[in-house]
PDBQT receptor file of N, H, CA, C and O in Angstrom, charges set to zero:
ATOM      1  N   UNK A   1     -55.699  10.938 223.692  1.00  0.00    +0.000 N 
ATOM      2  CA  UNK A   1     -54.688  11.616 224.498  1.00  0.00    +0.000 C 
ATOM      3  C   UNK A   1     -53.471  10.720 224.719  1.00  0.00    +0.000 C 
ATOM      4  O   UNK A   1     -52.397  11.288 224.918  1.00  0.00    +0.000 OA
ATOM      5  N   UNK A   2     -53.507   9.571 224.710  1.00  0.00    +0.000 N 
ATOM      6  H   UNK A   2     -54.379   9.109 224.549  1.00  0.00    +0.000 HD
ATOM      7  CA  UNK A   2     -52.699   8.768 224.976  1.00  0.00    +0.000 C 
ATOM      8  C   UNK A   2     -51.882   8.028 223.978  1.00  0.00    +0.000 C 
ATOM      9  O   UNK A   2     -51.224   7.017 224.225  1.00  0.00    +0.000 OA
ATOM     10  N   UNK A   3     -52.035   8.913 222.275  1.00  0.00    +0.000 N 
ATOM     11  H   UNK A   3     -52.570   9.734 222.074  1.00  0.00    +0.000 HD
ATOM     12  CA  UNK A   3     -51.331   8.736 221.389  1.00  0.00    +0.000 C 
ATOM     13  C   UNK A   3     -50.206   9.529 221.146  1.00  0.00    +0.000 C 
ATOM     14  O   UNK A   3     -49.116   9.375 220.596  1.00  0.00    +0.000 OA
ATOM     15  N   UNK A   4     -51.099  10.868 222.014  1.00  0.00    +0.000 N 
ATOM     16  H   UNK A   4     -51.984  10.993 222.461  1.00  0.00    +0.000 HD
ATOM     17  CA  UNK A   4     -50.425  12.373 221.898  1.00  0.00    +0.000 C 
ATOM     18  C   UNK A   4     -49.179  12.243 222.657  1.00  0.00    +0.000 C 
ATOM     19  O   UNK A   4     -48.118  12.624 222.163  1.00  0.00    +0.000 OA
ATOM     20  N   UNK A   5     -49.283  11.381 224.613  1.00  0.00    +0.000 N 
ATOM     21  H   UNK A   5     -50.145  11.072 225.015  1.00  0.00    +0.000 HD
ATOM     22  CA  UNK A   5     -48.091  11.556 225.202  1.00  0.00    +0.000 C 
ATOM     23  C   UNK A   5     -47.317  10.764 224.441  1.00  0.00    +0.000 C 
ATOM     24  O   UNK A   5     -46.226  11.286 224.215  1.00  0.00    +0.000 OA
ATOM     25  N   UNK A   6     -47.511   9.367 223.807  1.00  0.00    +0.000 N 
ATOM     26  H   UNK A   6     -48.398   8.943 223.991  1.00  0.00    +0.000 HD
ATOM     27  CA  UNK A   6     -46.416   8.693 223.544  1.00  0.00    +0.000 C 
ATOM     28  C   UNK A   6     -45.610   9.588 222.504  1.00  0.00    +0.000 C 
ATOM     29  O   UNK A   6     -44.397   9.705 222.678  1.00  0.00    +0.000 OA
ATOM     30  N   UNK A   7     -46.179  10.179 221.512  1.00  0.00    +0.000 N 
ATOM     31  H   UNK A   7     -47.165  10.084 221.371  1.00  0.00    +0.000 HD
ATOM     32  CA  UNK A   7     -45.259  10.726 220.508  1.00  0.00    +0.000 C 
ATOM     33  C   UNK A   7     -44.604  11.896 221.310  1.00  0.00    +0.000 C 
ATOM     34  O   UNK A   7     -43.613  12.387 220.770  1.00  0.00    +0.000 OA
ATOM     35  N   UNK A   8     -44.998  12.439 222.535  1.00  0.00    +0.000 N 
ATOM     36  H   UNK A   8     -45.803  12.040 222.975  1.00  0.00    +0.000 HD
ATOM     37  CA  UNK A   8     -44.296  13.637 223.270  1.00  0.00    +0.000 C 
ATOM     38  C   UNK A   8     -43.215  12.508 223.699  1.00  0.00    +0.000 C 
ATOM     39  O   UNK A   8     -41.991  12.615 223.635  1.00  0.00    +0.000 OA
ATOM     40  N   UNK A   9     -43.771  11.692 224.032  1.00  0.00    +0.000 N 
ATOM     41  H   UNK A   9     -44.766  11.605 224.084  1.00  0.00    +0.000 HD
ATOM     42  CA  UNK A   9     -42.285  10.695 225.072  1.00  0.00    +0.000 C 
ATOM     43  C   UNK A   9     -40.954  10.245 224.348  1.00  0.00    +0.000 C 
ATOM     44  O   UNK A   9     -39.809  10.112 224.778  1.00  0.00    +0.000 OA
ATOM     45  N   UNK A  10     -41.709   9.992 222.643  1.00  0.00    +0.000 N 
ATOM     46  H   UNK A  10     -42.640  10.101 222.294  1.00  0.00    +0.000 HD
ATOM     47  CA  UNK A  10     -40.526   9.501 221.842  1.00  0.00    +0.000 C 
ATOM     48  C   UNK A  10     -39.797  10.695 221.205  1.00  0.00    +0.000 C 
ATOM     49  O   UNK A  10     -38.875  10.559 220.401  1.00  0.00    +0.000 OA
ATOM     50  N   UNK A  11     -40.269  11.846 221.615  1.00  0.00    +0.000 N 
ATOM     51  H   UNK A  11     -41.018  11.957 222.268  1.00  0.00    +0.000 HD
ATOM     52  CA  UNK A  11     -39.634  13.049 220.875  1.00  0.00    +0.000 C 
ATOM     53  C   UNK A  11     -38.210  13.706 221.717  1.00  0.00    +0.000 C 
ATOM     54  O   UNK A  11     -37.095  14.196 221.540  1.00  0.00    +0.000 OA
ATOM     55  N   UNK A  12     -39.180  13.302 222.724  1.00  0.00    +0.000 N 
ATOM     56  H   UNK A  12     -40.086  12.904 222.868  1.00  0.00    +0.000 HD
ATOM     57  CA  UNK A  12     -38.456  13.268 224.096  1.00  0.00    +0.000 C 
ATOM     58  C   UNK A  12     -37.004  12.643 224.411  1.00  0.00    +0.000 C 
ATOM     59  O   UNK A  12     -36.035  13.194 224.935  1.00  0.00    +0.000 OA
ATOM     60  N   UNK A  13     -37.161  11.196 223.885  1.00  0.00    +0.000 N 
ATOM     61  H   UNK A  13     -37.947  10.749 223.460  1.00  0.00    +0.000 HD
ATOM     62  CA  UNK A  13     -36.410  10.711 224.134  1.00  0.00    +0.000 C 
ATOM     63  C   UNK A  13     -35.231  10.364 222.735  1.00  0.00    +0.000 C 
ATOM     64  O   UNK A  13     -34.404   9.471 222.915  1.00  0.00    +0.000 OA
ATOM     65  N   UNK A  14     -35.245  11.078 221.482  1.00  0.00    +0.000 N 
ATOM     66  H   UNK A  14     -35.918  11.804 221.336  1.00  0.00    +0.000 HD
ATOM     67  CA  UNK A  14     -34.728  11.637 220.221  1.00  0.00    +0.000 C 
ATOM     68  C   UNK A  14     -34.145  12.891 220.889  1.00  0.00    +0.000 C 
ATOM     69  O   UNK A  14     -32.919  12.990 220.934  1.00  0.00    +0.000 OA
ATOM     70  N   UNK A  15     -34.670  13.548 221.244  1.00  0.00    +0.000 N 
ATOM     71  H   UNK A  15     -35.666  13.467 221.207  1.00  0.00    +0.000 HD
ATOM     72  CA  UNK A  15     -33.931  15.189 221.527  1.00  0.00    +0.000 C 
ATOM     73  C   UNK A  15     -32.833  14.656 222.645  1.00  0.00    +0.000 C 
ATOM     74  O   UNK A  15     -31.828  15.277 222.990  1.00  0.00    +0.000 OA
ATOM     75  N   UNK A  16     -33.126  13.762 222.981  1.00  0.00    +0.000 N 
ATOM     76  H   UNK A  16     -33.943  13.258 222.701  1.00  0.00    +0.000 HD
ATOM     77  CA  UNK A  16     -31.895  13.333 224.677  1.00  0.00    +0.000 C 
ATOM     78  C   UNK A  16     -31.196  12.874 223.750  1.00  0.00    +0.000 C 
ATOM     79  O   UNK A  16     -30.633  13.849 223.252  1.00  0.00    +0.000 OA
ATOM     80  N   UNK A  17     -30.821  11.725 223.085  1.00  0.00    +0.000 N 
ATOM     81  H   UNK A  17     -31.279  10.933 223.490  1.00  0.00    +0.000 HD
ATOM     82  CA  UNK A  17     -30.437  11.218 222.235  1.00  0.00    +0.000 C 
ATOM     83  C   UNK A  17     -29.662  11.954 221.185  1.00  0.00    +0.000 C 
ATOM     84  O   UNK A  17     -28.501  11.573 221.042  1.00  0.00    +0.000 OA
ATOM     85  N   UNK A  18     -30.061  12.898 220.452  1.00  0.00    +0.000 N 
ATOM     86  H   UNK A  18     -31.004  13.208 220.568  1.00  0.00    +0.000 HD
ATOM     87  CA  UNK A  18     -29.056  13.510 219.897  1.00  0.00    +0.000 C 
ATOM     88  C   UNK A  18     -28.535  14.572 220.491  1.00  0.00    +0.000 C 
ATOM     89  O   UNK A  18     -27.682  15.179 219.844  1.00  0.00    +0.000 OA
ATOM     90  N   UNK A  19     -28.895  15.088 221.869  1.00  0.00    +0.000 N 
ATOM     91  H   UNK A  19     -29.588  14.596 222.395  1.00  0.00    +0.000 HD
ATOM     92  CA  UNK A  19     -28.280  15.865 222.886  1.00  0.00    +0.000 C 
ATOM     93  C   UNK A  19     -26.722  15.343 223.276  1.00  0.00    +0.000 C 
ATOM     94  O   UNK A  19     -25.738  15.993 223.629  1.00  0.00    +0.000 OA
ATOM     95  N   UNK A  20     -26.868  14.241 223.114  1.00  0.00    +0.000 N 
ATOM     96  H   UNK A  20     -27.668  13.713 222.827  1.00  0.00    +0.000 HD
ATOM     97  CA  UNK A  20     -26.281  13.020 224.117  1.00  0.00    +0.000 C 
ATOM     98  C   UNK A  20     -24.733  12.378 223.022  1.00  0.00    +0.000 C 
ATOM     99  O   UNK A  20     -23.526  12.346 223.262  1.00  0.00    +0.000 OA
ATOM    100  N   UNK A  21     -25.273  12.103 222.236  1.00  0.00    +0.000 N 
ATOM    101  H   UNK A  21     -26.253  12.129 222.041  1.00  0.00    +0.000 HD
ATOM    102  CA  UNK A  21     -24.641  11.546 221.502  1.00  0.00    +0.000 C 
ATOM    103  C   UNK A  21     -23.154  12.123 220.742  1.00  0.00    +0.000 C 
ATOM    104  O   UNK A  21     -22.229  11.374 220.427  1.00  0.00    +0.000 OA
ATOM    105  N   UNK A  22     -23.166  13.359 220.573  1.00  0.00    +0.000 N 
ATOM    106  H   UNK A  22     -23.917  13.967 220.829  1.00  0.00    +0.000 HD
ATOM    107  CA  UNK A  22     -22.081  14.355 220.355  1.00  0.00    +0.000 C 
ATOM    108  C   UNK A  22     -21.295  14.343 221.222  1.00  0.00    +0.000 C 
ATOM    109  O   UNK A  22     -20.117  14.508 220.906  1.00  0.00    +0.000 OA
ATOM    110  N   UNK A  23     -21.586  14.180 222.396  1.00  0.00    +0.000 N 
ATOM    111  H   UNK A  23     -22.543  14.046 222.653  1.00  0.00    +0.000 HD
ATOM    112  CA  UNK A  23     -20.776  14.224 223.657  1.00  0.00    +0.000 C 
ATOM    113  C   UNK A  23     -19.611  13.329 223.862  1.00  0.00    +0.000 C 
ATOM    114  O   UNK A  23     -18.437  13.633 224.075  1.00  0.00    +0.000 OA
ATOM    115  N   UNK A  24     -20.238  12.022 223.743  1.00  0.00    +0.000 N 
ATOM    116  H   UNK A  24     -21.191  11.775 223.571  1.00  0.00    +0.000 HD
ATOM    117  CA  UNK A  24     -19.161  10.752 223.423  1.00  0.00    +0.000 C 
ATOM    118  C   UNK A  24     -17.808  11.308 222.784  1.00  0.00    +0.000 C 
ATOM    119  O   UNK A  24     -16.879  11.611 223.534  1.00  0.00    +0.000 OA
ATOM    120  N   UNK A  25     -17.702  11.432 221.496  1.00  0.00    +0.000 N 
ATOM    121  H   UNK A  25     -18.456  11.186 220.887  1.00  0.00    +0.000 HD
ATOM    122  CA  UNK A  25     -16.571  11.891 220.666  1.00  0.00    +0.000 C 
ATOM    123  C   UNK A  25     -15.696  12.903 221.256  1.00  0.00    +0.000 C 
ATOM    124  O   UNK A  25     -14.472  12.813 221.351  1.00  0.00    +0.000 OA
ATOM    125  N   UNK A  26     -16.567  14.052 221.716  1.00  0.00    +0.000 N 
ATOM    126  H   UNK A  26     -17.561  14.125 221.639  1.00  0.00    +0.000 HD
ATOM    127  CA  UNK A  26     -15.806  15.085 222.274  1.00  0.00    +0.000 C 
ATOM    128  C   UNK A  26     -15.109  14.566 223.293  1.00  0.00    +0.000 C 
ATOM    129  O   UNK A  26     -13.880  14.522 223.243  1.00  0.00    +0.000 OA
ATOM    130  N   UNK A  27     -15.861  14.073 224.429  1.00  0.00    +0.000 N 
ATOM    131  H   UNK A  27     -16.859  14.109 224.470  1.00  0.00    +0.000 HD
ATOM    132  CA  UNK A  27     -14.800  13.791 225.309  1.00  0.00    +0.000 C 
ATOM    133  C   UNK A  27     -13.530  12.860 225.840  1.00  0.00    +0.000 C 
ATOM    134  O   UNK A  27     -12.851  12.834 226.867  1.00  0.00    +0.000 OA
ATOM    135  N   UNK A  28     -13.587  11.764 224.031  1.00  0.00    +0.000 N 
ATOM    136  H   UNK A  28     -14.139  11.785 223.197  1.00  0.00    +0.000 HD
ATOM    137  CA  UNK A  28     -12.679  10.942 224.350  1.00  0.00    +0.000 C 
ATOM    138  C   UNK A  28     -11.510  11.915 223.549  1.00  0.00    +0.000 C 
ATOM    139  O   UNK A  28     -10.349  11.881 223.955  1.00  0.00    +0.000 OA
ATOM    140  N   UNK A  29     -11.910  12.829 222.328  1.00  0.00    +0.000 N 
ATOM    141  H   UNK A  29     -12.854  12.858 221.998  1.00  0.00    +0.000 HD
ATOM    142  CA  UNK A  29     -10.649  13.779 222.165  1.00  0.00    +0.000 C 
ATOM    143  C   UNK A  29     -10.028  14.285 223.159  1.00  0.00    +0.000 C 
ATOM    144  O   UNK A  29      -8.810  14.212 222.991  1.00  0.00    +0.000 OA
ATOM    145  N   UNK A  30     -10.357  14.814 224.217  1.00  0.00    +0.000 N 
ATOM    146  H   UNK A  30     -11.346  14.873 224.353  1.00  0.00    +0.000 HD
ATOM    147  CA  UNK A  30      -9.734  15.125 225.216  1.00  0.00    +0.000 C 
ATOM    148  C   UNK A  30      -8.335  14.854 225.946  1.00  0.00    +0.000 C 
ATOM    149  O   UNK A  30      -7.469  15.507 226.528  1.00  0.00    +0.000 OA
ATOM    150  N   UNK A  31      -8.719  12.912 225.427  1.00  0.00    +0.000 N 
ATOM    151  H   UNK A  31      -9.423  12.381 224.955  1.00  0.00    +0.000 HD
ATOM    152  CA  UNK A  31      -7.856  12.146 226.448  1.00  0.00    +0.000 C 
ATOM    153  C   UNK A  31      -7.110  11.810 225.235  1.00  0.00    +0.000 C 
ATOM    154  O   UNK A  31      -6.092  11.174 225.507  1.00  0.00    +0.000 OA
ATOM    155  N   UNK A  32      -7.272  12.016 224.044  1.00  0.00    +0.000 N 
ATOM    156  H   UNK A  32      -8.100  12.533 223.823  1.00  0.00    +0.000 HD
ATOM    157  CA  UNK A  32      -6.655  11.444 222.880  1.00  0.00    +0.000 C 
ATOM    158  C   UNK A  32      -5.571  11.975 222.515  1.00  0.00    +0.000 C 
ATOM    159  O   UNK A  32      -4.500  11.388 222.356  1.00  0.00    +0.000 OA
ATOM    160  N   UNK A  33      -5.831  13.316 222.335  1.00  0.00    +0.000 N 
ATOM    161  H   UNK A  33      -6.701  13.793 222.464  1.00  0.00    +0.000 HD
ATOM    162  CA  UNK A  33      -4.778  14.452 221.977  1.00  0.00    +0.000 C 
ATOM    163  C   UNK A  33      -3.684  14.530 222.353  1.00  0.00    +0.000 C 
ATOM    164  O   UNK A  33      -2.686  14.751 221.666  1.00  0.00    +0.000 OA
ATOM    165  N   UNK A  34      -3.778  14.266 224.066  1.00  0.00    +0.000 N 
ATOM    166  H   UNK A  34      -4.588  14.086 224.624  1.00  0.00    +0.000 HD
ATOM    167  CA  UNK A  34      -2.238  14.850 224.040  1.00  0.00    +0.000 C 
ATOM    168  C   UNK A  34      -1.189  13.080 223.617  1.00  0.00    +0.000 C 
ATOM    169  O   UNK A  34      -0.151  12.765 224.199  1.00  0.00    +0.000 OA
ATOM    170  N   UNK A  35      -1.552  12.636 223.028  1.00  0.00    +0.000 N 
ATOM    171  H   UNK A  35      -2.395  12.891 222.555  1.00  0.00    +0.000 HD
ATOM    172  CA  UNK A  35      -1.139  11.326 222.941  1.00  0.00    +0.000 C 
ATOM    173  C   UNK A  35      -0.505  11.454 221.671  1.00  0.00    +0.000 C 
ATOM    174  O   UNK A  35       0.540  10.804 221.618  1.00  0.00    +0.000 OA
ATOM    175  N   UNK A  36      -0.830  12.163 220.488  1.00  0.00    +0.000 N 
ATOM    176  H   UNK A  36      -1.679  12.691 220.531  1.00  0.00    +0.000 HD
ATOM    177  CA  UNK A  36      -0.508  12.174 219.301  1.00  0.00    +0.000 C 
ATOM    178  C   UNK A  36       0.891  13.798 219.537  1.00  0.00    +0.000 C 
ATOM    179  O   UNK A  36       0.917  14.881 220.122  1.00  0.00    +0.000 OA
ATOM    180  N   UNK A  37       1.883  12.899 218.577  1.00  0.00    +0.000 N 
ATOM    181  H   UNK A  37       1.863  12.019 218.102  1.00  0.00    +0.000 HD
ATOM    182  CA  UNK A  37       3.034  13.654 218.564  1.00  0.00    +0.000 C 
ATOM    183  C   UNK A  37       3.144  15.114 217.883  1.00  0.00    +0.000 C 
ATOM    184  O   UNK A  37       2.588  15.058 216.786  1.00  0.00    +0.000 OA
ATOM    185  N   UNK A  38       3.522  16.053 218.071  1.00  0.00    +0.000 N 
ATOM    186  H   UNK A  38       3.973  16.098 218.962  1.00  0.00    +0.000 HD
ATOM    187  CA  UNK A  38       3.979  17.276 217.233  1.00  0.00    +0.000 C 
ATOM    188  C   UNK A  38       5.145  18.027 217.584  1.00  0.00    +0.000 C 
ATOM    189  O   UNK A  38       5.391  18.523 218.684  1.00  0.00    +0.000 OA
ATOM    190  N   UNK A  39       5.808  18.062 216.590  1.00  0.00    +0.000 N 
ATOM    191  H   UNK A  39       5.608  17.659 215.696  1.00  0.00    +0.000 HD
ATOM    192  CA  UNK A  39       5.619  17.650 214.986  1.00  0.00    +0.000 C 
ATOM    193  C   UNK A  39       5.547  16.463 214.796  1.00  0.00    +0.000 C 
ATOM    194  O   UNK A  39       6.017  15.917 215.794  1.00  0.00    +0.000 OA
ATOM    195  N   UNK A  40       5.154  15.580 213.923  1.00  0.00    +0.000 N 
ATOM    196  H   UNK A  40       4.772  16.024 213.113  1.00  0.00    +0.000 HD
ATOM    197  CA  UNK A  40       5.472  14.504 213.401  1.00  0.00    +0.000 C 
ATOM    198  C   UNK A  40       6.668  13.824 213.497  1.00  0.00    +0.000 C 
ATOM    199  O   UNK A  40       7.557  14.402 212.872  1.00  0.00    +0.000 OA
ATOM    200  N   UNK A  41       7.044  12.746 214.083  1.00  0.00    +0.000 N 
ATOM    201  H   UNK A  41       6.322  12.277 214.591  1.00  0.00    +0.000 HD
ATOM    202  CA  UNK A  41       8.182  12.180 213.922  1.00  0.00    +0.000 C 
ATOM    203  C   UNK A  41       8.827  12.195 212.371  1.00  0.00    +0.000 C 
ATOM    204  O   UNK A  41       8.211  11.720 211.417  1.00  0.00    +0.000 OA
ATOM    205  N   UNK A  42       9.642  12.573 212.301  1.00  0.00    +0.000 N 
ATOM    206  H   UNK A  42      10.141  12.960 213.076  1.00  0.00    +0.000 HD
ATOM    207  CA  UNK A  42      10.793  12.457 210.433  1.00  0.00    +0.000 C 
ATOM    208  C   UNK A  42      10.900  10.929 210.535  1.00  0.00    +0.000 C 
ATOM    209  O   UNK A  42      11.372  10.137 211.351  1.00  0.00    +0.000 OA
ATOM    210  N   UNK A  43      10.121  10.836 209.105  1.00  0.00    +0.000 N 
ATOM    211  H   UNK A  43       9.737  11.479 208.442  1.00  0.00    +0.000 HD
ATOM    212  CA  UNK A  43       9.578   9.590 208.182  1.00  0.00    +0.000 C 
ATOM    213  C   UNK A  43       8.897   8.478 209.101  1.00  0.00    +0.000 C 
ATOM    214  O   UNK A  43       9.324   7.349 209.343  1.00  0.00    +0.000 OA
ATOM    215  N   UNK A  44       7.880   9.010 209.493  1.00  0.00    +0.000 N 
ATOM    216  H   UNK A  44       7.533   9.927 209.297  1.00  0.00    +0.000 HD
ATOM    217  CA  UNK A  44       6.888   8.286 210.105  1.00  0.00    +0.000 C 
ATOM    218  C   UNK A  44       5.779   8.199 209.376  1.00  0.00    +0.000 C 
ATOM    219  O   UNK A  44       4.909   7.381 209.675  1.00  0.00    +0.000 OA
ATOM    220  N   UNK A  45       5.649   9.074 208.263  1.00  0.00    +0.000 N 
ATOM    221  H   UNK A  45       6.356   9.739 208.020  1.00  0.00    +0.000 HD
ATOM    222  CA  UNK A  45       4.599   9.511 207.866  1.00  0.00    +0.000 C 
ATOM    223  C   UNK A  45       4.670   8.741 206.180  1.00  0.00    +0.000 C 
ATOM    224  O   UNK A  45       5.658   8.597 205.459  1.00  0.00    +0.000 OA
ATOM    225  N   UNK A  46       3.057   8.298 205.899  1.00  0.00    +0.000 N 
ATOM    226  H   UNK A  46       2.255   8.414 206.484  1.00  0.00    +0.000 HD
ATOM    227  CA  UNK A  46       3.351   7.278 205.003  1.00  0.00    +0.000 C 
ATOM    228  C   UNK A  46       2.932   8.217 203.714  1.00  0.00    +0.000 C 
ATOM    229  O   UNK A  46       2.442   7.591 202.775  1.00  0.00    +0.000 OA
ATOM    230  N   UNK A  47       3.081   9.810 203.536  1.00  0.00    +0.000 N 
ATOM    231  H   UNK A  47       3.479  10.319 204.300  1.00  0.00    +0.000 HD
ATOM    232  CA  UNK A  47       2.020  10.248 202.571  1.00  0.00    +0.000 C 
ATOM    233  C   UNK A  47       3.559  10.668 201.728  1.00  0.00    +0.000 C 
ATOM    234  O   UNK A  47       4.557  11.106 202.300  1.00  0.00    +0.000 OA
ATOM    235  N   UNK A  48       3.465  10.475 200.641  1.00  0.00    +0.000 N 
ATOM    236  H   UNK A  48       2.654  10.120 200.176  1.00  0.00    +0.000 HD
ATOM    237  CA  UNK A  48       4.226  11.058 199.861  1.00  0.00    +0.000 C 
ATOM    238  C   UNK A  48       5.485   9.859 199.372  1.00  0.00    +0.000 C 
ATOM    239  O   UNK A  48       6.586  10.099 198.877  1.00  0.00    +0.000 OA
ATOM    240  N   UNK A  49       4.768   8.313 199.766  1.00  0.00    +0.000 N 
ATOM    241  H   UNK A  49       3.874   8.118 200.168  1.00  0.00    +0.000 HD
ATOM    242  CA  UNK A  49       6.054   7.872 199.920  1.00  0.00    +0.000 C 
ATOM    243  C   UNK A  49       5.386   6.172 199.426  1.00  0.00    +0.000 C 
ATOM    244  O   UNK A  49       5.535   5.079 199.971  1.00  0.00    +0.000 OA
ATOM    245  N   UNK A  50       4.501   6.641 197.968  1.00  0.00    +0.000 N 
ATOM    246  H   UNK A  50       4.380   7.529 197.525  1.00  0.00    +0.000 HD
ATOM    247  CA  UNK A  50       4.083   5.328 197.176  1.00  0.00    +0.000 C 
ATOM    248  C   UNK A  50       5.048   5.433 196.629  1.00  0.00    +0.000 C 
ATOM    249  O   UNK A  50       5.796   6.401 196.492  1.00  0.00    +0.000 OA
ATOM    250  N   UNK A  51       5.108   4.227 196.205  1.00  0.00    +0.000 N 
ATOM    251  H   UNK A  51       4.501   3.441 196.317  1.00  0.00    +0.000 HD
ATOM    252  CA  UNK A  51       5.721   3.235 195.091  1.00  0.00    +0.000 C 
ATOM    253  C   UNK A  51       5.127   3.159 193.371  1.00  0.00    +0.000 C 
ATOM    254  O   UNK A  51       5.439   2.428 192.432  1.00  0.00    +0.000 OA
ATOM    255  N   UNK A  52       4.516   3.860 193.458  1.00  0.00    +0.000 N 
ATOM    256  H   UNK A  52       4.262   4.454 194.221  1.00  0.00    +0.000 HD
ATOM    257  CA  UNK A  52       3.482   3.645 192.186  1.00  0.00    +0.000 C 
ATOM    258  C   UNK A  52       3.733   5.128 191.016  1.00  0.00    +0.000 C 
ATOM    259  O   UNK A  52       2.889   5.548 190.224  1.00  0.00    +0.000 OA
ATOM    260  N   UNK A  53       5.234   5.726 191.250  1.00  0.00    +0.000 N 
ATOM    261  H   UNK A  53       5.919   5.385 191.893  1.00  0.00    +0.000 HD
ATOM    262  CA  UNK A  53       5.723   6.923 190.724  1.00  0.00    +0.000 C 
ATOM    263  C   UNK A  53       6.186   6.589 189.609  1.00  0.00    +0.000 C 
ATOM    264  O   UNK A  53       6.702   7.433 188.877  1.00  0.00    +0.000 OA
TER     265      UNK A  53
């Protein structure tokens, strides 16, 4: 019986864990977003603008 709770305890504590873990990301987008500009500042932007043409 006491093989049975531990694998209930570590299942347990996997399901919190990936409950948990998604959360992080989301809520620093939150604070991230309004930080980034739109539109884009004109020629801030490095795509389209190699040297290797």
């Amino acid at each position: 019986m006491r093989f049975g709770l531990a694998r209930a305890v570590a299942a347990l504590v996997l399901a919190i864990g990936a409950a948990v873990a998604p959360a992080a990301p989301a809520a620093a987008h939150t604070t991230a977003d309004p930080l980034t500009v739109y539109p884009p500042i004109r020629g801030s932007s490095t795509w389209g603008t190699s040297t290797l043409r």
